[in-house]
Residue frames relative to the residue before (quaternion, step in Angstrom):
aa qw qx qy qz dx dy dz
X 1.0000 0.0000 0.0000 0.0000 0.00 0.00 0.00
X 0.4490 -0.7780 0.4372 0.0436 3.21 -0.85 1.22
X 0.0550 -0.8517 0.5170 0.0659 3.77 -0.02 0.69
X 0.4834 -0.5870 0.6177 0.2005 3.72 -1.05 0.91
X 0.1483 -0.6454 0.7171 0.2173 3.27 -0.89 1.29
X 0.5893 -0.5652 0.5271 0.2353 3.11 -2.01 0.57
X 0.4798 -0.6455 0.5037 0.3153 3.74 -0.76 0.77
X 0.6029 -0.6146 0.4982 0.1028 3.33 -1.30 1.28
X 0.7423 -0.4457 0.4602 0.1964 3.51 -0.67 0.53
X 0.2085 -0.7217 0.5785 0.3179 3.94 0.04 0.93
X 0.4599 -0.7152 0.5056 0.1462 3.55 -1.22 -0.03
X 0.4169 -0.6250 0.5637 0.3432 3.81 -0.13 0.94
X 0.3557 -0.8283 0.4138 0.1274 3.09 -1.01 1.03
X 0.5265 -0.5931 0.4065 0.4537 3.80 -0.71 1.18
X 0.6250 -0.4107 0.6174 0.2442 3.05 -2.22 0.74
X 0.0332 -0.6186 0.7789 -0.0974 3.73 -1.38 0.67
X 0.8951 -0.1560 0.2635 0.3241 2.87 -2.21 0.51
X 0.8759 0.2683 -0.1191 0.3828 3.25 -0.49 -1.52
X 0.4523 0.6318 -0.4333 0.4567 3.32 1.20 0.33
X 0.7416 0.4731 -0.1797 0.4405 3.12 0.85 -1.30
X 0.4251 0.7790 -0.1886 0.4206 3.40 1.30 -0.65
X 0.8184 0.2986 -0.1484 0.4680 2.71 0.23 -2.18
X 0.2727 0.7665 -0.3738 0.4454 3.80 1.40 -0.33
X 0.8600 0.1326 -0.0786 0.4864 2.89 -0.29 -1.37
X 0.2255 0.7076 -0.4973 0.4485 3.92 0.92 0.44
X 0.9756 0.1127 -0.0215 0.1871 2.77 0.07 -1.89
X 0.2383 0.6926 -0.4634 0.4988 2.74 1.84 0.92
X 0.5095 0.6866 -0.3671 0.3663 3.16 0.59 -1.39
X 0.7164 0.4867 -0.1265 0.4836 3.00 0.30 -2.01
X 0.5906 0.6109 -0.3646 0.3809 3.80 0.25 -0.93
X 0.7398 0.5094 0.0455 0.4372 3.22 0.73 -2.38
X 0.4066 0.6730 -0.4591 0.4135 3.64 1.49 0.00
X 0.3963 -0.7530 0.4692 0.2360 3.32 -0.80 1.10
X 0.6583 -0.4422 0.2960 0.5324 4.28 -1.34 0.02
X 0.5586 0.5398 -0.5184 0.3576 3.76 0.72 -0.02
X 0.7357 0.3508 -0.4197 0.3993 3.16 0.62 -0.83
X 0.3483 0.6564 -0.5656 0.3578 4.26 0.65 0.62
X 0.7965 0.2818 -0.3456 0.4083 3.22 -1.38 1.35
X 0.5436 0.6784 -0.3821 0.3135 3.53 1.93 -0.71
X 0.4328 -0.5058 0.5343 0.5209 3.88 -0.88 0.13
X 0.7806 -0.5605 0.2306 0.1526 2.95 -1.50 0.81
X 0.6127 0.6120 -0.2082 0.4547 2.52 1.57 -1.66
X 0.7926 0.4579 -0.2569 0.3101 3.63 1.06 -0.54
X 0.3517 0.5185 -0.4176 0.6580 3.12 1.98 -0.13
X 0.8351 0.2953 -0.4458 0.1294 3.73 0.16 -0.10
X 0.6237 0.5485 -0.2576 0.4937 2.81 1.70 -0.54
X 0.3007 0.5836 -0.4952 0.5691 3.98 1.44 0.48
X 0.8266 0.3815 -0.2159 0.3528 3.53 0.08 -1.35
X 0.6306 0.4519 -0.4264 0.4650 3.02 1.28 -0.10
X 0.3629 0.6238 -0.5610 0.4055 4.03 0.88 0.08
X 0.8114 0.4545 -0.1499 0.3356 2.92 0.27 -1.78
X 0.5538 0.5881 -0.3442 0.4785 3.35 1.24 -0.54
X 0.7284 0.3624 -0.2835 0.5077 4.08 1.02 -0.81
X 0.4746 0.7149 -0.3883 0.3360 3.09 0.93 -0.60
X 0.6490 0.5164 -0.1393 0.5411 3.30 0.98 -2.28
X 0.8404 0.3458 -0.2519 0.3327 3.37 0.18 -1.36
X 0.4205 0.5191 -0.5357 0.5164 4.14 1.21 0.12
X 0.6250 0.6220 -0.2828 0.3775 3.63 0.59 -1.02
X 0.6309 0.4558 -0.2792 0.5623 3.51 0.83 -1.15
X 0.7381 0.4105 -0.3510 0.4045 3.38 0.27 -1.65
X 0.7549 0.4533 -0.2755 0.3855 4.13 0.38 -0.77
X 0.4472 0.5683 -0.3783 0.5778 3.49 1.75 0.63
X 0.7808 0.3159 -0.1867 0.5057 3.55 0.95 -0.64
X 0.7935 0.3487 -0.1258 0.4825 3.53 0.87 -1.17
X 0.5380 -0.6626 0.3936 0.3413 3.82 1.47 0.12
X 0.7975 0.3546 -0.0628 0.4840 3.54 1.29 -0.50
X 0.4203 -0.7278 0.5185 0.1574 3.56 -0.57 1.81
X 0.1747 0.7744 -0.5631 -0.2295 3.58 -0.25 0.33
X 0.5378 -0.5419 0.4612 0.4520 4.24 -1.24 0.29
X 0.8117 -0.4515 0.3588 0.0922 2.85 -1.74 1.73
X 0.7650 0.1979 -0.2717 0.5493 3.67 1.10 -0.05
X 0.2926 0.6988 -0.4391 0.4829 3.19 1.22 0.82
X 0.6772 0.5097 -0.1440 0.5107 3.24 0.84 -2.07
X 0.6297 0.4612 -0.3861 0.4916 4.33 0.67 -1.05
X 0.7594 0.4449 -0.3797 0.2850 3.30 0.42 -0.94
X 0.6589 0.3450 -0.4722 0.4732 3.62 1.08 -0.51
X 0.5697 0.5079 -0.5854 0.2733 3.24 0.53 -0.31
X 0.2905 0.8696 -0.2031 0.3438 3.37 1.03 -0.70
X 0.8361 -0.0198 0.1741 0.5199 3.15 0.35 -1.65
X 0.3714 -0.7786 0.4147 0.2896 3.36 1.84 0.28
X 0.0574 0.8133 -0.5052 0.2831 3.11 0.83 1.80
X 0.4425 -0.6411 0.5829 0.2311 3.44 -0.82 0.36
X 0.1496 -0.8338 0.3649 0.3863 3.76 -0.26 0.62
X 0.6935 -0.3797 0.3613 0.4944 4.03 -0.58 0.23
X 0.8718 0.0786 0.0723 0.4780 3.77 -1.27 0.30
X 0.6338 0.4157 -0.3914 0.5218 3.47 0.78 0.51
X 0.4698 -0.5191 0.6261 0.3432 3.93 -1.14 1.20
X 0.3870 -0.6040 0.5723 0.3974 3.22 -1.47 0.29
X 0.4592 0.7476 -0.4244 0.2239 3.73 1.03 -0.63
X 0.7043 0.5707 -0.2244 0.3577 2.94 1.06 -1.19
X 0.5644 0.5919 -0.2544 0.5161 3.05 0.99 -0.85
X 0.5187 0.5610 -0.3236 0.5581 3.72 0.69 -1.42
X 0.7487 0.4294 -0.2469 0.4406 3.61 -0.48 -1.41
X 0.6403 0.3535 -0.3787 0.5671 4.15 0.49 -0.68
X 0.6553 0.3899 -0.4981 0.4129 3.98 0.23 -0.96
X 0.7080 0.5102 -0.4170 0.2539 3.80 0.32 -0.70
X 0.5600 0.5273 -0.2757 0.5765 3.36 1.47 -0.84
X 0.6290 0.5727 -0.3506 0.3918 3.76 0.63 -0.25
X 0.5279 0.5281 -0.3280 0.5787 3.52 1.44 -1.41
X 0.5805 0.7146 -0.2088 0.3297 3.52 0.48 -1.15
X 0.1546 -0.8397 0.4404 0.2776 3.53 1.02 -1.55
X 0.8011 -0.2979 0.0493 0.5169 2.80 1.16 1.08
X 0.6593 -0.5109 0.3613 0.4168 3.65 -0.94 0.44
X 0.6362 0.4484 -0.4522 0.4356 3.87 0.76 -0.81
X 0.7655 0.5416 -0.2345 0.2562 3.75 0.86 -1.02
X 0.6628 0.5020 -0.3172 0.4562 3.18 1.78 -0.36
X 0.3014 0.7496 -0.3051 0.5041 3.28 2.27 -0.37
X 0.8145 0.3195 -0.2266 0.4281 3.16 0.56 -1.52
X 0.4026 0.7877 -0.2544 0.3907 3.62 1.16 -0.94
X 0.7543 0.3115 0.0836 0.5719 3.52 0.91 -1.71
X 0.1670 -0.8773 0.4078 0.1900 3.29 0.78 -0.37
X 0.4586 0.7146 -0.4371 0.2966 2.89 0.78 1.55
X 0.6109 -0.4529 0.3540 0.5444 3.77 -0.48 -0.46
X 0.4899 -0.7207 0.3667 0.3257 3.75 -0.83 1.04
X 0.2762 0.7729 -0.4360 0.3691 3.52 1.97 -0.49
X 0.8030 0.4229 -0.1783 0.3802 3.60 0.10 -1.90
X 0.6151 0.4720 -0.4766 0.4144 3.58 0.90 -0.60
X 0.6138 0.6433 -0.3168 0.3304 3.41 1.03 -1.46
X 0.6303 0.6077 -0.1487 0.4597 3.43 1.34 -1.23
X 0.6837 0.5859 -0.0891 0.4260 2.99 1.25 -0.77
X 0.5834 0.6527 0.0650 0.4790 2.86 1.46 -1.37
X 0.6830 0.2687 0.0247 0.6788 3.42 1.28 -1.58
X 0.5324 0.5481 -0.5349 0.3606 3.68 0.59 0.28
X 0.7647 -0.3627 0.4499 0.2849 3.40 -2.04 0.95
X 0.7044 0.5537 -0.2956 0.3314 3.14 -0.10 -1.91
X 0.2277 -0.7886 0.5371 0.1944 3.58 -0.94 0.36
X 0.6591 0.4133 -0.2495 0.5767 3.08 1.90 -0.77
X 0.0999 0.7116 -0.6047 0.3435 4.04 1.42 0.85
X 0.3018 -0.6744 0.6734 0.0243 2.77 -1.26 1.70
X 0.5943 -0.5798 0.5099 0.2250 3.17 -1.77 0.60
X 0.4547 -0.6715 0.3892 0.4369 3.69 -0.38 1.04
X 0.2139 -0.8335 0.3880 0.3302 3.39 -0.57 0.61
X 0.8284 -0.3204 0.2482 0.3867 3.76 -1.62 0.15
X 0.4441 -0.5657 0.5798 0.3829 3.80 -0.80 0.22
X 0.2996 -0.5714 0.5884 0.4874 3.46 -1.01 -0.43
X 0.4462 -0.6669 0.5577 0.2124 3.38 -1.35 1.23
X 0.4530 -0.6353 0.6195 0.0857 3.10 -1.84 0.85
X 0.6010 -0.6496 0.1673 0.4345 3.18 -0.01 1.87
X 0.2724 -0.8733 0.3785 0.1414 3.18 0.04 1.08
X 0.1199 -0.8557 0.5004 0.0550 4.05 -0.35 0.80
X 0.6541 0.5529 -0.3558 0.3741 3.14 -1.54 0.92
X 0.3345 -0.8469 0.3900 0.1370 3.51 -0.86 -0.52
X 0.1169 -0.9323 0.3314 0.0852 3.51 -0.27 -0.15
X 0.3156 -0.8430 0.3337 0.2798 4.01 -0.25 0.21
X 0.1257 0.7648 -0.6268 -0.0799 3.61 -0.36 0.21
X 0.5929 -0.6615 0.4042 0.2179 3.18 -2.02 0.79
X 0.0698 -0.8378 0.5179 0.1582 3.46 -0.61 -0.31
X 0.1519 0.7373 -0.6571 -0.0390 3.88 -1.33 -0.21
X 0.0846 0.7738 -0.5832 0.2322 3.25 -0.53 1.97
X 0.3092 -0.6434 0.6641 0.2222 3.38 -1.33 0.41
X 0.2851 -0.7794 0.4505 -0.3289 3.18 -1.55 1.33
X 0.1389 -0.7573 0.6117 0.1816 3.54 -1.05 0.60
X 0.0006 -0.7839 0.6172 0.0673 3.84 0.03 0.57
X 0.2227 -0.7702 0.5977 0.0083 3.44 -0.92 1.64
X 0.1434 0.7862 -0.5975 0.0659 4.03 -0.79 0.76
X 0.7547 -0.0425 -0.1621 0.6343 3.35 -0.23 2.29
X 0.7840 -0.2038 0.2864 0.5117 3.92 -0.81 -1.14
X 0.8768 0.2410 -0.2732 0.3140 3.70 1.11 0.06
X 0.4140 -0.7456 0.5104 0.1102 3.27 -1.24 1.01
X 0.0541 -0.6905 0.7170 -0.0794 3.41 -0.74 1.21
X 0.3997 -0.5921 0.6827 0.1533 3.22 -1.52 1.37
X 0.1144 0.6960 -0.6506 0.2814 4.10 -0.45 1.50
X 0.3910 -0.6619 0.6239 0.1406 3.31 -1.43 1.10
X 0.1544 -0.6663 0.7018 0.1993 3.30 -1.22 0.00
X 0.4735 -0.4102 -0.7707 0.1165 1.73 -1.42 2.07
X 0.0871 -0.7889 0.5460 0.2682 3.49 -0.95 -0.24
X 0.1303 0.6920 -0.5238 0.4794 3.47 0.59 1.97
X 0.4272 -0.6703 0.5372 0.2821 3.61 -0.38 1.13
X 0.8364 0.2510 -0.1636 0.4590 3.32 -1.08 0.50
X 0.7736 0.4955 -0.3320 0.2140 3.64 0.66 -0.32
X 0.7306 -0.5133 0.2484 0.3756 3.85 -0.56 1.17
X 0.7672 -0.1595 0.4092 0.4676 2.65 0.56 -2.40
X 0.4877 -0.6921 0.4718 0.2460 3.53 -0.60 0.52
X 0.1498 -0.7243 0.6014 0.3019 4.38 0.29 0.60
X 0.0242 0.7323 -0.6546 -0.1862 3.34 -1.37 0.20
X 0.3573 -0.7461 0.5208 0.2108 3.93 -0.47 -0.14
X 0.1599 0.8211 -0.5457 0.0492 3.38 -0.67 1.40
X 0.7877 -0.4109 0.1613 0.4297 3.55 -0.99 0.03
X 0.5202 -0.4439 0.4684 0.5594 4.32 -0.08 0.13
X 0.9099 0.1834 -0.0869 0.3617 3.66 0.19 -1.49
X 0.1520 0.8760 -0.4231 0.1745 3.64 1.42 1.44
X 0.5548 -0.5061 0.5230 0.4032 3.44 -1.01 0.68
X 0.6536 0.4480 -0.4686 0.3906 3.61 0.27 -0.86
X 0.7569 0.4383 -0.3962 0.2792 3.69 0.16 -0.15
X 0.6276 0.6202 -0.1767 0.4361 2.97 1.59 -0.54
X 0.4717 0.5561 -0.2713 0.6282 3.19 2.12 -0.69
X 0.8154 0.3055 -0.2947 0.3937 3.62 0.19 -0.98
X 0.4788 0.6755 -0.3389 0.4468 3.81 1.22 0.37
X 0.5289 0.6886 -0.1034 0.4851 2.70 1.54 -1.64
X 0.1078 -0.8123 0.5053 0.2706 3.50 0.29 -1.64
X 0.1812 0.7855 -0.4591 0.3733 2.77 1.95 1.11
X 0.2553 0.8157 -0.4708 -0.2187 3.49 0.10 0.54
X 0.2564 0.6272 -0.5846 0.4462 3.90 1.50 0.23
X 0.8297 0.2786 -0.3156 0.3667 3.69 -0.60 -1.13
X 0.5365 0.5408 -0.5129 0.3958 4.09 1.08 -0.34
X 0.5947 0.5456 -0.3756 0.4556 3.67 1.03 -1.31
X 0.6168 0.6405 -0.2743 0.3663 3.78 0.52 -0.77
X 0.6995 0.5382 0.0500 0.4676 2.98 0.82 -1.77
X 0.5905 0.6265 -0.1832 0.4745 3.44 1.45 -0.89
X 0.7844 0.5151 -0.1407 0.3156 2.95 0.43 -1.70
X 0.5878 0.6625 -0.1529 0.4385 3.32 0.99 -0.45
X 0.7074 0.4233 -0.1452 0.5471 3.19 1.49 -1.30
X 0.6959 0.5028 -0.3404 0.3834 3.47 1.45 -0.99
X 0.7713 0.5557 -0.1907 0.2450 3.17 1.47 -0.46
X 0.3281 0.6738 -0.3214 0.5788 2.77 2.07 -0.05
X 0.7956 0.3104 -0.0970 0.5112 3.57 0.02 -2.15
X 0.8776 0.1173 -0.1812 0.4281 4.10 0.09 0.03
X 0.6102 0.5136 -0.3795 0.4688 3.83 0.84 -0.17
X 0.5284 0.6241 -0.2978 0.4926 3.18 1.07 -1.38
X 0.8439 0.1527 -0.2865 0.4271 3.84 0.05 -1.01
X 0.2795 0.6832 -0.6361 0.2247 3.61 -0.05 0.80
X 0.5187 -0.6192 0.4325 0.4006 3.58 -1.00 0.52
X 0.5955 0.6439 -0.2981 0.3767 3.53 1.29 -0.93
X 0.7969 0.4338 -0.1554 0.3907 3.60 1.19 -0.97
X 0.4550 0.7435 -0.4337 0.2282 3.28 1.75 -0.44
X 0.7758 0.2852 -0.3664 0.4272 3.97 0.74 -0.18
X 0.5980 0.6645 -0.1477 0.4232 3.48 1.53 0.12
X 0.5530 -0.6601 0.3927 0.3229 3.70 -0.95 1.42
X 0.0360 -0.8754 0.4634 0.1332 3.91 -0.65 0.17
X 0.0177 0.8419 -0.5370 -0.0506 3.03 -1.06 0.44
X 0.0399 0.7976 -0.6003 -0.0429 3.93 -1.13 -0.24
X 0.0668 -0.7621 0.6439 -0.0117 2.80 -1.01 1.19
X 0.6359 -0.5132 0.5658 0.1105 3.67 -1.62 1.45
X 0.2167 0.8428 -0.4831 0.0962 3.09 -1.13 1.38
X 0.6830 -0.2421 -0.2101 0.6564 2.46 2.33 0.69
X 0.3093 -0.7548 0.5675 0.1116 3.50 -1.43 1.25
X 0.0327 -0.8340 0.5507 -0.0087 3.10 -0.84 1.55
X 0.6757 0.0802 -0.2534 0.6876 3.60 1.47 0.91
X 0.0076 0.6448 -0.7587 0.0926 3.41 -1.43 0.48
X 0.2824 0.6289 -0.7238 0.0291 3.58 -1.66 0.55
X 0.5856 -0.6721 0.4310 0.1397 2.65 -0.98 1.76
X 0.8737 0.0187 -0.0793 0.4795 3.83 0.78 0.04
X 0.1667 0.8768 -0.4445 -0.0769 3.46 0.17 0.93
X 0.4600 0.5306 -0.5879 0.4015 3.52 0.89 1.28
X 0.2601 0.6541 -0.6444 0.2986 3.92 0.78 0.52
């Protein structure tokens, strides 16, 4: 007698190229100076992407010995190519410092000395561990970061598919969470299932909640995709 094996668990799916990429995009984008305020978006993104190949031939011709041309780099990103002669680690290790904003910010993030990330960062080892965190000293206070996600926001028995924000013209949506929130630690992490998770909860409290429609009504919202996040937007 023949028994039916039971299908396995889909897997979260592995990071690739364009993952890393889009990383460093959105730094790019982040790191855009006050001229580029008021531009249409599309051009603040597609600037940040220059800068994004630019940076990222650079990286790759630091490890792999070879500069390759800026439409080289789109296309794997493109097709979520691995580049040639380059560990992927390395790469990995720059996209995390990118989410970050840069080597001083994940320094700061961790509270450690920017030396050790750098050290860290430039090490052999592939399985080189990230310095790890101090233990924190009950930590007090609070802080704001930005978002722009898409969403089901429930209020009472109905469910409307609504972005946040969903104001022409607007970046992002501030929200305010504790100093020592999971949500930052998720979005370091590159956890982005548990950030969507973790999210919802906060938007619905700090921006569903004040609709006129919801004021006698349970809320809720749930995250179904983040297409911006900074992790602090009073810097």
């Amino acid at each position: 007698m023949r028994f039916a094996k039971m299908a396995e668990p889909p897997r979260p799916p592995e990071r690739g190229f364009r993952d890393c990429f889009d990383d460093l995009v959105e730094r790019k984008g982040r790191e855009l100076g006050a001229g580029w305020d008021g531009v249409p978006r599309r051009s603040r993104r597609a600037e940040a992407a220059r800068r994004a190949r630019v940076e990222m031939a650079r990286r790759i011709a630091v490890r792999g010995g070879r500069r390759y041309a800026e439409s080289t780099i789109a296309r794997w990103a493109a097709r979520n190519h691995w580049p040639p002669g380059v560990e992927t680690f390395w790469l990995e290790r720059w996209a995390l410092i990118d989410r970050a904003g840069g080597i001083a910010a994940l320094a700061e993030l961790l509270g450690i000395s920017a030396a050790r990330i750098i050290s860290w960062r430039d090490s052999r080892d592939p399985d080189a561990k990230l310095p790890a965190r101090p233990q924190p000293k009950a930590p007090k206070g609070s802080r704001r970061i930005g978002v722009a996600v898409n969403g089901y926001a429930t209020i009472g028995t109905t469910v409307i598919l609504k972005p946040v924000p969903w104001k022409p013209g607007q970046e992002y949506q501030a929200l305010t969470i504790d100093a020592d929130s999971e949500i930052l630690e998720a979005w370091y992490d590159g956890d982005e299932d548990l950030l969507m998770e973790l999210l919802g909860p906060v938007i619905a409290d700090q921006v569903i909640s004040e609709w006129a429609s919801a004021s006698h009504h349970d809320v809720d919202y749930r995250v179904t995709e983040i297409y911006r996040f900074f992790p602090d937007v009073d810097e």
